[in-house]
N, C-alpha and C positions, 0 to 999 in steps of 0.2 A: 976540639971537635970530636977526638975520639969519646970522649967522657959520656958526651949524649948520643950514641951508641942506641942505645939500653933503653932510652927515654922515647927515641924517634922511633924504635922496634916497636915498642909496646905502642904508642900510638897508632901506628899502621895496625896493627892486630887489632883492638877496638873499632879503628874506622870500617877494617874488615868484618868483623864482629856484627857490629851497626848493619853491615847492607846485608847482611846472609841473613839477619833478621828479617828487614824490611821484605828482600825477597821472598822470604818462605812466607810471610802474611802478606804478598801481594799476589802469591798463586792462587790463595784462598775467597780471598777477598777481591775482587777483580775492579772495584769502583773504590781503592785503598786511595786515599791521598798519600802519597808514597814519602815526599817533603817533609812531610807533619810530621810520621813515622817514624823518619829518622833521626829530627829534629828531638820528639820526642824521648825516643833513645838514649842519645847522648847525654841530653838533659839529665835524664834519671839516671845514667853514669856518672854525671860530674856530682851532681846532689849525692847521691851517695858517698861518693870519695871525702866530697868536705863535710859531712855528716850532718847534715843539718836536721835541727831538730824539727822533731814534731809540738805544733801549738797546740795550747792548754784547752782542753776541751769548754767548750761556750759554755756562761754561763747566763740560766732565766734569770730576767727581768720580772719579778712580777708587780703589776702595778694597780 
């Protein structure tokens, strides 16, 4: 238990992270879907972390 320590810290630090976001753009924005927010957040934390790539730019069809 001790080991994840370190693992459980940093989690709370992002979740905290996450809402001090969501609140400085809910003072702003007063009709924020605040859910989304933070939803979206996180999202764009974990995507980062697993680095996922960017897709190949589209290509015309021409017909």
């Amino acid at each position: 238990m001790h080991a994840e320590v370190g693992l459980i810290r940093s989690m709370i630090a992002n979740v905290n992270a996450a809402i001090k976001h969501v609140k400085a753009d809910a003072e702003q924005f007063p009709n924020l879907d605040r859910w989304r927010t933070l939803l979206t957040c996180i999202c764009q934390r974990i995507a980062g972390q697993i680095g996922l790539s960017t897709p190949p730019p589209a290509t015309t069809v021409h017909g």
